[in-house]
Every structure is written in structure tokens, then in C-alpha cells.
C-alpha positions in Angstrom: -40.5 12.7 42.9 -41.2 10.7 39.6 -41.6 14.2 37.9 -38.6 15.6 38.9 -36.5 12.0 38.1 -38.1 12.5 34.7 -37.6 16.3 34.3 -33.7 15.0 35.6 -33.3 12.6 32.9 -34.9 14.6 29.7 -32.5 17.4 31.1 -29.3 15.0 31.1 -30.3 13.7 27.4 -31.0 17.0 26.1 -27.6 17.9 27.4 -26.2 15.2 26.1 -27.2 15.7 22.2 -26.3 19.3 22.8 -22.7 18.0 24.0 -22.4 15.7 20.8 -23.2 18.4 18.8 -20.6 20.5 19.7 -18.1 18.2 19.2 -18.9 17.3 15.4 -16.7 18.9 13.0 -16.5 19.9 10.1 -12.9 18.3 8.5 -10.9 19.3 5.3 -8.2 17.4 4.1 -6.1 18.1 0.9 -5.2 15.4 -0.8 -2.6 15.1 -4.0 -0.4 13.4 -6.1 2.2 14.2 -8.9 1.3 12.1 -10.5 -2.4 12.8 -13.2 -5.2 10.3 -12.2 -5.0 8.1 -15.4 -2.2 6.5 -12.9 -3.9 3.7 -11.3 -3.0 4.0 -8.0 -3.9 8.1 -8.3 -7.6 6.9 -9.6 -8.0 4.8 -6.8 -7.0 7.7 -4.3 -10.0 9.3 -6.4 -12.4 7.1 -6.7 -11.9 4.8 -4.0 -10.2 6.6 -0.8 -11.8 9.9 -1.4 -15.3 9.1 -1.4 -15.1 5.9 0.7 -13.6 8.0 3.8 -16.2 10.5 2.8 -18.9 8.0 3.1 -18.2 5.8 6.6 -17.6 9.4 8.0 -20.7 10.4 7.4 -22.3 7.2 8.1 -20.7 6.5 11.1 -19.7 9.3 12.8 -21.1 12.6 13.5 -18.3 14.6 11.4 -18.5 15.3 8.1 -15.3 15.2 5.8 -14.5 17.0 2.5 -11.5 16.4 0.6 -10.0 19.1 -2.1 -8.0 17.1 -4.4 -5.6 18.2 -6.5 -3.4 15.3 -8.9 -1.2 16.0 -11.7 1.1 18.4 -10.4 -1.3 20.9 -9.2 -0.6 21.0 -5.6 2.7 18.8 -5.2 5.0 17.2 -8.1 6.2 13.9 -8.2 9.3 14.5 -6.4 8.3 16.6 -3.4 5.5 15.2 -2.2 7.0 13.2 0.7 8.0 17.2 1.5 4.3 18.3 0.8 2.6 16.1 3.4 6.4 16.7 6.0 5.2 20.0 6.3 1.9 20.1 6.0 1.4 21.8 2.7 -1.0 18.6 2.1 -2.6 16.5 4.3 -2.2 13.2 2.5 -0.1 12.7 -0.3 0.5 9.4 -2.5 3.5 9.5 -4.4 7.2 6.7 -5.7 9.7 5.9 -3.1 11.9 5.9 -6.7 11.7 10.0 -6.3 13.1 9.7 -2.2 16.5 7.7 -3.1 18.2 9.7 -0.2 15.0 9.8 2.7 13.9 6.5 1.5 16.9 4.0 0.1 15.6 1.1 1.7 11.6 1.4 0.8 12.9 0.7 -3.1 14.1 -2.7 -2.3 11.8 -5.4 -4.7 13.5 -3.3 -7.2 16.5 -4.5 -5.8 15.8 -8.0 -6.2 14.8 -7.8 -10.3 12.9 -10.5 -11.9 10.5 -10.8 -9.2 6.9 -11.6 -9.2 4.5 -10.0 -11.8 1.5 -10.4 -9.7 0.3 -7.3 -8.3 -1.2 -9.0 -6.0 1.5 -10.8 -4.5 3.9 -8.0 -4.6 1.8 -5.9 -1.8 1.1 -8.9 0.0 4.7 -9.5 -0.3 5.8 -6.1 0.9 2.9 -5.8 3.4 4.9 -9.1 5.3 7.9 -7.6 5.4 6.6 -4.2 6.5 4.6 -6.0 9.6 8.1 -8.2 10.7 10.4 -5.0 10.0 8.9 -2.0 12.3 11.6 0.3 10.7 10.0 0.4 7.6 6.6 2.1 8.7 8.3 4.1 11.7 10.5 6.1 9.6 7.4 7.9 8.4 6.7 8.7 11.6 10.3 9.4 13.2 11.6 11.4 10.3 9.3 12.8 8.2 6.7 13.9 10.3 3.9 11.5 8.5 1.9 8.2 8.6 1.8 5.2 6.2 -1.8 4.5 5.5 -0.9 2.0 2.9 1.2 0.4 0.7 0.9 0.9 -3.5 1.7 -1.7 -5.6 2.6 -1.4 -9.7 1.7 -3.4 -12.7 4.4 -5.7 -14.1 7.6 -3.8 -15.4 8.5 -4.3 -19.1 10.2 -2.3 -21.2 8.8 -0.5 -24.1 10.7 1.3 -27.1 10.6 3.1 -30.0 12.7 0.2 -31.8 12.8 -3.1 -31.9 15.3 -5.7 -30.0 15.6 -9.6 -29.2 19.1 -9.7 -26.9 20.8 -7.4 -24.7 23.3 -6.6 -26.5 20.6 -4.6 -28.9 20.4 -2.2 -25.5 24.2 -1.7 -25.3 24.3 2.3 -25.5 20.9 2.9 -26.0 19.4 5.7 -24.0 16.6 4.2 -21.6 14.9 6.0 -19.0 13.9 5.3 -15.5 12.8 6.2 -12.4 15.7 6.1 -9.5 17.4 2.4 -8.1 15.3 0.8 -11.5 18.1 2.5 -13.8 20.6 -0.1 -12.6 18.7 -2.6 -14.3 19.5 -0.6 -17.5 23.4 0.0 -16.3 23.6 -3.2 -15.7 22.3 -4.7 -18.9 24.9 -2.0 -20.9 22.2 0.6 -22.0 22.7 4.4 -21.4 20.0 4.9 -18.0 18.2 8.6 -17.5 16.7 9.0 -14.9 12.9 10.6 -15.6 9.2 10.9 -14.7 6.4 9.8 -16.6 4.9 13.1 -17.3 8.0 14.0 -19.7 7.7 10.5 -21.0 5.9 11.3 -24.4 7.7 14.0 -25.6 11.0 12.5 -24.9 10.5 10.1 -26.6 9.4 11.6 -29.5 12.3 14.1 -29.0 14.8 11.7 -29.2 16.0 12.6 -25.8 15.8 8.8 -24.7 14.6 5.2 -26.8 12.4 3.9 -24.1 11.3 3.2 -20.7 11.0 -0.1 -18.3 7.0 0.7 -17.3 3.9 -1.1 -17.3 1.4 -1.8 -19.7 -0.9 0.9 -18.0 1.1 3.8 -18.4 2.0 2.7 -22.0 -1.7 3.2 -22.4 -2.9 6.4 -20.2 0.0 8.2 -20.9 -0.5 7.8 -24.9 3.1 6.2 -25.0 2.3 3.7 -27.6 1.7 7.1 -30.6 5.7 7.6 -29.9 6.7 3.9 -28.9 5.5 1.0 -31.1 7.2 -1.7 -29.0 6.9 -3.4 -25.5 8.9 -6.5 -24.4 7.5 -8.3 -21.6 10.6 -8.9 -20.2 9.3 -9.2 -16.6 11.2 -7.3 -14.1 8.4 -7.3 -11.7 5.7 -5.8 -10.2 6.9 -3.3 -7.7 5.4 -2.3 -4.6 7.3 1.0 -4.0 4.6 4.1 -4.0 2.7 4.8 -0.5 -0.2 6.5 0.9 0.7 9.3 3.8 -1.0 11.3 6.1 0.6 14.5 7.7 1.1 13.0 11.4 0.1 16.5 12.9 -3.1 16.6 10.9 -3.8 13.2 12.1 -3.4 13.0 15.7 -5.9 16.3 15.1 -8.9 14.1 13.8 -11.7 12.6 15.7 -10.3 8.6 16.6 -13.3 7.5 14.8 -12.1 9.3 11.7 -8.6 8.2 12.5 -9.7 4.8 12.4 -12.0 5.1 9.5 -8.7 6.8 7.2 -6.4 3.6 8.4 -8.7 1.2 7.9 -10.0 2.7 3.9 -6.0 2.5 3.5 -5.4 -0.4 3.7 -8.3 -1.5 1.4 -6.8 0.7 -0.7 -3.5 -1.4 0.0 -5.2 -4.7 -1.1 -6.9 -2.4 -4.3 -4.0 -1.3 -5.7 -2.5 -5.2 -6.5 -6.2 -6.5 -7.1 -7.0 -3.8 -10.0 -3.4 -3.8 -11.7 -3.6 -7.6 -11.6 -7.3 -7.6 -13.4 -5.6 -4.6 -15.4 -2.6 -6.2 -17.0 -3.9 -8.6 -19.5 -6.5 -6.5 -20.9 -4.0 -3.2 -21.0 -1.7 -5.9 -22.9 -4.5 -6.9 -25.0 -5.3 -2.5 -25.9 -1.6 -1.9 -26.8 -1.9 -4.6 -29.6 -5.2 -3.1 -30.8 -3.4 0.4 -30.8 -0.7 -0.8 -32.7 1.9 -1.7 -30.9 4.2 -4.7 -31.0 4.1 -6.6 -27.9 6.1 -9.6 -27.4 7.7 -11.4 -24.8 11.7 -12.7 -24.4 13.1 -16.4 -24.3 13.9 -17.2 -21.1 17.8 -17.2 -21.7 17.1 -13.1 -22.4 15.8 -13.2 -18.7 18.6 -15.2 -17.3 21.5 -13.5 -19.5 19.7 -9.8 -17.7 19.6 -11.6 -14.3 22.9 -12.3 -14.5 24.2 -9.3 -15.4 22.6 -8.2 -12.1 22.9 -10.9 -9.6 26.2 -9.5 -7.4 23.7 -6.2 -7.2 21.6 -7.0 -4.4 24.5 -8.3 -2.2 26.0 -5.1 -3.1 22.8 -3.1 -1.9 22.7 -4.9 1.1 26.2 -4.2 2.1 25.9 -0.6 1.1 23.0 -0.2 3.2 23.9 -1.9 6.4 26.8 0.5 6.6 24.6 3.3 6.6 22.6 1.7 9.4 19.6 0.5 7.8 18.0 -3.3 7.8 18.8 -4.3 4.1 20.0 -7.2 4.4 17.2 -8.6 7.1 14.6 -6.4 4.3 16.0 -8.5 1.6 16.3 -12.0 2.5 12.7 -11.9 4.0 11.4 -10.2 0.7 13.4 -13.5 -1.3 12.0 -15.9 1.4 7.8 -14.3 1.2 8.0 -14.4 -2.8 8.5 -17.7 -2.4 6.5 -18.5 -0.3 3.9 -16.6 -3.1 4.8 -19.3 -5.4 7.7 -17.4 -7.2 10.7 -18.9 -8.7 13.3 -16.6 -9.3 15.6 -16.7 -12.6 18.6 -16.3 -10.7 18.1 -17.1 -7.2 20.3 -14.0 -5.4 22.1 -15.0 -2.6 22.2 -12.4 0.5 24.7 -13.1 3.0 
């Protein structure tokens, strides 16, 4: 009887591993960008997501992962890679809200309020606390285009850098400046001619005369070699903008293991808190390189500031009401994003009123 108990049970466990054996899998994911991986947030899908997934995978679970990567272009561009992960021709994609103004208008909004904080740092935690009391803003992922948020992506501080010099708006007035979708009516605004671009075309614009400058921050000034056809960057401190995500094709998803689901979600949001943690550390010392490279960096009296602010301050009452029409929660979006930057500490220029 004790034999055949034992027999019994070395039977059940052999059974067992050979169960568990058939169930590990083998998992590929594609992962992209537009955008090259001298963008910050693109390196950290490299050299943070990437092999961090790959490693609690195969440390706790009995799958093993492999990601083909492809940034710069190669797979997706800048501007169709909410469409790349939609339908599947990537599995996870990180890309700009700037590039979705029509599938996205709301996800753009700290650009909305201007002259916010220039902490990375607080900008995602910023946006993080308005994501978590506004469902919308994750679900729409979900609900409409057919993919998951895995985590927020904040930028450095926007500046604006140029191939001339200038100490008061009215040295913009007419001047061709580019941008990247709602941030162009900062330049509209302040009286300069906006065009609407993507960093990639940046350097040779600019040495082509197409356009005079660009708001960006310090990092791209540097990675993108901007600072060989632009010898000047105002720290004029528009913010730092939380307004790229990480996604995840929602079919491809609810296909994975749960422990590898879980793993993915919780790598993105360290890769949330990463993105503000590394372009915080990165600022000063990127500011620091564009001086050793040549460039004139200098920052704007505080009347510049204001004078820009005001220029802009019926904007984000007019975004608001523009937005509600269409259905959407800007005006609940806005006033909690005024109310958790200062609660961060920030004081605003121009404190906007949204009614």
C-alpha cells in the first residue's frame, strides 16, 4: 500500500512538471518607436524595459521573452505609431501624443497650461494623479484604439533654441519656429510664424532656412547635433511635458501568460518613474555640454515669462471650452493638473483661471 501511495505520488509530480512544461512559451514581442534611441525616453525602452522584462521573465516565470526592436523609423514613424500597436503591426509602441491631435486632444493638456513645472519628476507624478482620478484618460486606449497604457513618458524642460539671438518677444514676431502639434500655439501666441515638425527633420531645417528654431529640451539640442546649426538656447521655461506613452497591443496582451502580463505592467511603470528621474539628473548637465559645444545658453527676466504668459492666459479656458463640447473631461483634466502642480510646489507665472 505504501508502494503504491508512493508510485501514486512520483506519478502525479512527474505529471505535473510535464504539465508545466507544456505550458511555457516561447514569447516575441516587437517593440518600436519613431523616434532614434538618443531620445531619452527611446533609450530607456532599450536599455531599461527591454532587458528588464526580459530578465524577471526569465527569472520568474517559466517563459522566456525576446523582443526585436526596431527605433528610428524602422518599423513605425513618429506619427503612426499609435496605428502601429492599433493594429497590431507592433506589439508595443512608445511614441508623442503631440503627433495624435485628433485620437488624442486631451492627453496634450500640460502643454495647455504653459509655464508649468520644469521638473521631470513632478510633471509625471503630476500627470500620473490626474490619470489615476480621471479613468478616461487610460480607458481610451483601451475603448478606441485597441491598446494598453503601460506608462506614462515625461520630457525634459522646454526651451527654445535658435539660430539667432533674442531678449523680448517682439524679437519672435514673424520668425519661423517649429513645433510639435498644440505646443505651436505657444509660438502663435507670442507672434512668431509656428511649423509644425518632427525632430528628425530638425537639423537640416534649420540649416536650410526652412525654420529659425525650435521650443525643445536641452537633450535633443544635444543628441540630435542641433547645436552645429543652432548656437542659441533660451531657458525660457515652458515646462516639462508629460505627453509621450508606452502601449501595448490589447490583443497581444490578453494573449500573454498573467505572470508576464503582470511583469510588463509592473516594468512600465518603473519605466514611468525613470523617464522624470533621468531627464531631471539629465538637464543640468545637458545645459552644462551645450555651453562646452558652443552654444549660447541664457535664461529670460521674468517680465519675458510673464509678458509670454500673458499672451497665452485666455488659451487654456479656450481649450477647455473647445473640448467639453466635443465631449471630453478638459476642464475637470485641467483644473486638477493646476491644483496637483501646486501641490508639487509650483507657482505659476500667470495663474490661469478655468471655469
Amino acid at each position: 500500500m505504501i508502494k503504491f501511495v508512493r508510485n501514486t505520488l512520483l506519478a502525479s509530480a512527474i505529471a505535473a512538471v510535464g504539465l508545466s512544461s507544456a505550458y511555457a512559451e516561447n514569447i516575441r514581442l516587437r517593440i518600436a518607436s519613431g523616434h532614434p534611441a538618443v531620445n531619452t525616453y527611446v533609450n530607456l525602452m532599450q536599455t531599461f524595459f527591454v532587458p528588464e522584462v526580459t530578465k524577471r521573465v526569465a527569472e520568474r516565470t517559466q517563459h522566456k521573452i525576446e523582443f526585436v526592436e526596431g527605433y528610428g523609423g524602422s518599423m513605425v514613424k513618429t506619427a503612426d505609431t499609435l496605428e502601429g500597436v492599433q493594429t497590431g503591426i507592433i506589439d508595443i509602441g512608445g511614441y508623442c501624443f503631440c503627433f495624435e491631435p485628433s485620437n488624442l486632444p486631451l492627453h496634450g493638456f500640460q502643454v495647455m497650461l504653459p509655464f508649468g513645472t520644469m521638473s521631470p519628476e513632478r510633471s509625471v507624478k503630476l500627470a500620473r494623479a490626474v490619470y489615476n482620478k480621471v479613468p478616461y484618460m487610460s480607458q481610451v486606449f483601451e475603448d478606441k484604439y485597441n491598446q494598453k497604457l503601460l506608462g506614462l513618458i515625461s520630457d525634459n524642460g522646454y526651451n527654445l533654441g535658435t539660430t539667432f539671438d533674442w531678449n523680448t518677444i517682439n524679437d519672435l514676431k514673424g520668425k519661423k519656429l517649429a513645433g510639435a502639434g498644440l505646443n505651436l500655439k505657444w509660438l502663435e501666441y507670442a507672434g512668431a510664424v509656428p511649423v509644425q515638425s518632427a525632430l528628425p527633420e530638425a537639423y537640416t531645417a534649420m540649416q536650410t532656412g526652412v525654420y529659425f528654431g525650435w521650443i525643445m529640451f536641452p537633450s535633443a539640442w544635444v543628441n540630435f547635433k542641433l547645436n552645429e546649426v543652432a548656437k542659441y538656447y533660451t531657458q525660457i521655461g515652458f515646462g516639462a511635458i508629460t505627453w509621450h506613452g508606452l502601449t501595448i497591443n490589447k490583443n497581444r496582451f490578453n494573449r500573454l501568460p498573467k505572470e508576464v502580463q503582470d511583469i510588463i505592467v509592473e516594468v512600465g511603470r518603473e519605466y514611468e518613474a525613470k523617464t522624470g528621474t533621468v531627464n531631471e539628473e539629465g538637464y543640468p548637465k545637458q545645459i552644462e555640454q551645450l555651453k562646452t559645444l558652443g552654444v549660447t545658453v541664457k535664461s529670460v527676466p521674468d517680465n519675458v515669462k510673464l509678458e509670454w504668459a500673458n499672451s497665452l492666459k485666455g488659451w487654456p479656458q479656450e481649450k477647455a471650452t473647445e473640448l467639453d463640447k466635443q465631449g471630453l473631461p478638459a476642464t475637470q483634466v485641467l483644473k486638477i493638473a493646476l491644483e496637483e502642480a501646486e501641490k508639487l510646489g509650483h507657482k505659476w507665472p500667470l495663474r490661469y483661471e478655468i471655469k
